[in-house]
C-alpha positions as CSV (number, residue, x, y, z in Angstrom):
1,X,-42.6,-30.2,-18.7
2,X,-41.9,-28.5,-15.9
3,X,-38.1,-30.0,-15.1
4,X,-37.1,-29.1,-18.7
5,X,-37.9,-25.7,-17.8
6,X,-36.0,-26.1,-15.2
7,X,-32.5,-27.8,-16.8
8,X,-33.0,-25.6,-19.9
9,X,-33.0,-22.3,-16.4
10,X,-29.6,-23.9,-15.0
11,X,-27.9,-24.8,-18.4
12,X,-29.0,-20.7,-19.3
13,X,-27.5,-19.1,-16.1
14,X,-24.1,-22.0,-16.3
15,X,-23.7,-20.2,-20.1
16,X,-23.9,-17.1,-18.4
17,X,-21.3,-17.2,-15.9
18,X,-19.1,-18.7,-18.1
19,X,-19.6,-15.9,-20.2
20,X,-19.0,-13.5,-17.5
21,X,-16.1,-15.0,-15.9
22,X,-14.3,-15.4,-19.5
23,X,-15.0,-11.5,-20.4
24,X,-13.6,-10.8,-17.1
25,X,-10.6,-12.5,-17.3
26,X,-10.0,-11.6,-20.8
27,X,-9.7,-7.8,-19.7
28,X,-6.3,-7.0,-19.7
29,X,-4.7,-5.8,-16.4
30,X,-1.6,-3.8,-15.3
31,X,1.0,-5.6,-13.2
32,X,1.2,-3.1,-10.3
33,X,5.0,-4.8,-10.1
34,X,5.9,-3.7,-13.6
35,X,5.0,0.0,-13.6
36,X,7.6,2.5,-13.2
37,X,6.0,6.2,-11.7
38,X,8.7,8.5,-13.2
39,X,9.1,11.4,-10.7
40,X,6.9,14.2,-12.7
41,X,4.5,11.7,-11.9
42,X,5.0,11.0,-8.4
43,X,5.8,14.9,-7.4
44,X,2.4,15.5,-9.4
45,X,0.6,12.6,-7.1
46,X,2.0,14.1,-3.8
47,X,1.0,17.4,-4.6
48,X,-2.6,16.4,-5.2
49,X,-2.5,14.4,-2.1
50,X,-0.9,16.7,-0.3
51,X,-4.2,19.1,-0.9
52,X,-6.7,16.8,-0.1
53,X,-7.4,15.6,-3.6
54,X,-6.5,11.6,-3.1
55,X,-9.4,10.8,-6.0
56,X,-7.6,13.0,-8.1
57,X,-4.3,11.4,-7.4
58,X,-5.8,8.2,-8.4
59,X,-7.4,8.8,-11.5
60,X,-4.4,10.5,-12.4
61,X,-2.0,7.3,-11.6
62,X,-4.5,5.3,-13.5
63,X,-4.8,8.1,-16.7
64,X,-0.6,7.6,-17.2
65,X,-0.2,3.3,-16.3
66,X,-3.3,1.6,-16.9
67,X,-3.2,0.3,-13.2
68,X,-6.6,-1.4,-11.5
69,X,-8.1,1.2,-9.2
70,X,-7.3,-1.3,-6.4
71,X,-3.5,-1.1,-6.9
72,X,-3.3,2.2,-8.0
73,X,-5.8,2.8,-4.7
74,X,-2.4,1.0,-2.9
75,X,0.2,3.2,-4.1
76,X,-1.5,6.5,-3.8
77,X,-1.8,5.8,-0.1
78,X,1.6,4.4,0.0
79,X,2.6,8.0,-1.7
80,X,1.4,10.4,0.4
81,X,1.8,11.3,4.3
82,X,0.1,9.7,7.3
83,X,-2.4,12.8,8.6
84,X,-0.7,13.6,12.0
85,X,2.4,12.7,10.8
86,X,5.7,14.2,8.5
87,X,6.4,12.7,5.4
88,X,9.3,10.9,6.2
89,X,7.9,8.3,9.0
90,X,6.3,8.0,12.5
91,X,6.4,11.2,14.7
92,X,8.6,10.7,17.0
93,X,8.6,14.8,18.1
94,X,5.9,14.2,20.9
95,X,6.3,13.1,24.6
96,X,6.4,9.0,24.7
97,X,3.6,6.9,26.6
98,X,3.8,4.1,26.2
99,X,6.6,1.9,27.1
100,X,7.2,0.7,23.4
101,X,7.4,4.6,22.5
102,X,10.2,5.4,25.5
103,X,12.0,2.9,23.4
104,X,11.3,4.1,20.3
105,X,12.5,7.5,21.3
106,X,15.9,6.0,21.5
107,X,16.5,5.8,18.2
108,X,18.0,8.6,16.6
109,X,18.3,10.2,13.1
110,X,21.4,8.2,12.1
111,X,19.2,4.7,12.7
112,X,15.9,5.9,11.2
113,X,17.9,6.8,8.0
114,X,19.1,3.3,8.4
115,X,16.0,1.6,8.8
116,X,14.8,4.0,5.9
117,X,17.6,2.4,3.3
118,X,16.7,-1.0,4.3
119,X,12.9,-0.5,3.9
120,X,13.7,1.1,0.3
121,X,16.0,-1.7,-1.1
122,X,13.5,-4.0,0.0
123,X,14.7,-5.7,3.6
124,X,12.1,-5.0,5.9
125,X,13.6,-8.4,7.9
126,X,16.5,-6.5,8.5
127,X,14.6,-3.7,9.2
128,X,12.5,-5.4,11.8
129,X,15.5,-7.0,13.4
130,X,17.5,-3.6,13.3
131,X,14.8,-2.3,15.3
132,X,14.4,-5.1,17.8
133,X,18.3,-4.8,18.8
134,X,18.1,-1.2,18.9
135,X,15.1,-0.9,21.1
136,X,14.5,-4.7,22.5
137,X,10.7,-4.1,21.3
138,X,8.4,-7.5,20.4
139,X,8.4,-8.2,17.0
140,X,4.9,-7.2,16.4
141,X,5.9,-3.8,17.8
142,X,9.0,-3.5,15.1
143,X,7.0,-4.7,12.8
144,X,4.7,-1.9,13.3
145,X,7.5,0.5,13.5
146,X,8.9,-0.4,10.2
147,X,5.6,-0.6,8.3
148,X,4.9,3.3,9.6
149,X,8.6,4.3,8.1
């Protein structure tokens, strides 16, 4: 008696999961790559950011596109400024001090609005290798540089 309690145990908690498993994946889900932010939207998610309120932000992408909280999580912090740093990429007002920043310093307004268009229409490879003949930095250190743009 006691290994039919036993199968009857397994066969419940198998039922179970499948259970689980098929609710979950019948939930329907926002493709984060589908959703357009029109720019009331986006102006309304900086200015909450901008004040601190990055929960607010979120719930208030999620409220208008249905996102997950993980992607909508994503763009909110891919919306609003760095602390420490302006809105339009790394800070590059303060004294270098490294050697990669000595290079960095280097490159001026014209390149960083460059860089900026490449980044926005989607070719961070020509980004990267933009940077690395501009400054001769490693390709981590590009990389870096164009992901903080």
């Amino acid at each position: 008696m006691d290994i039919w309690f036993w199968v009857v145990v397994v066969v419940g908690a198998a039922l179970i999961a499948m259970v689980l498993v098929g609710a979950r994946r019948s939930r329907s889900r926002v493709d984060p790559t589908q959703v357009t932010i029109d720019a009331a939207l986006a102006g309304r998610i900086k200015a909450l950011t901008a004040k601190g309120d990055k929960l607010g932000a979120v719930k208030e992408l999620r409220a208008a596109t249905g996102l997950g909280l993980a992607d909508a999580v994503r763009i909110v912090e891919k919306m609003s400024p760095a602390k420490g740093k302006p809105a339009g990429g790394p800070d590059l007002s303060k004294a270098p001090q490294t050697d990669a920043d000595r290079l960095l310093a280097g490159i001026g307004p014209d390149h960083l609005d460059e860089l900026r268009s490449l980044v926005g229409a989607g070719q961070q490879i020509q980004a990267i290798k933009r940077v690395r003949e501009l400054t001769g930095l490693g390709l981590k250190e590009a990389k870096d540089f164009v992901d903080g743009l």
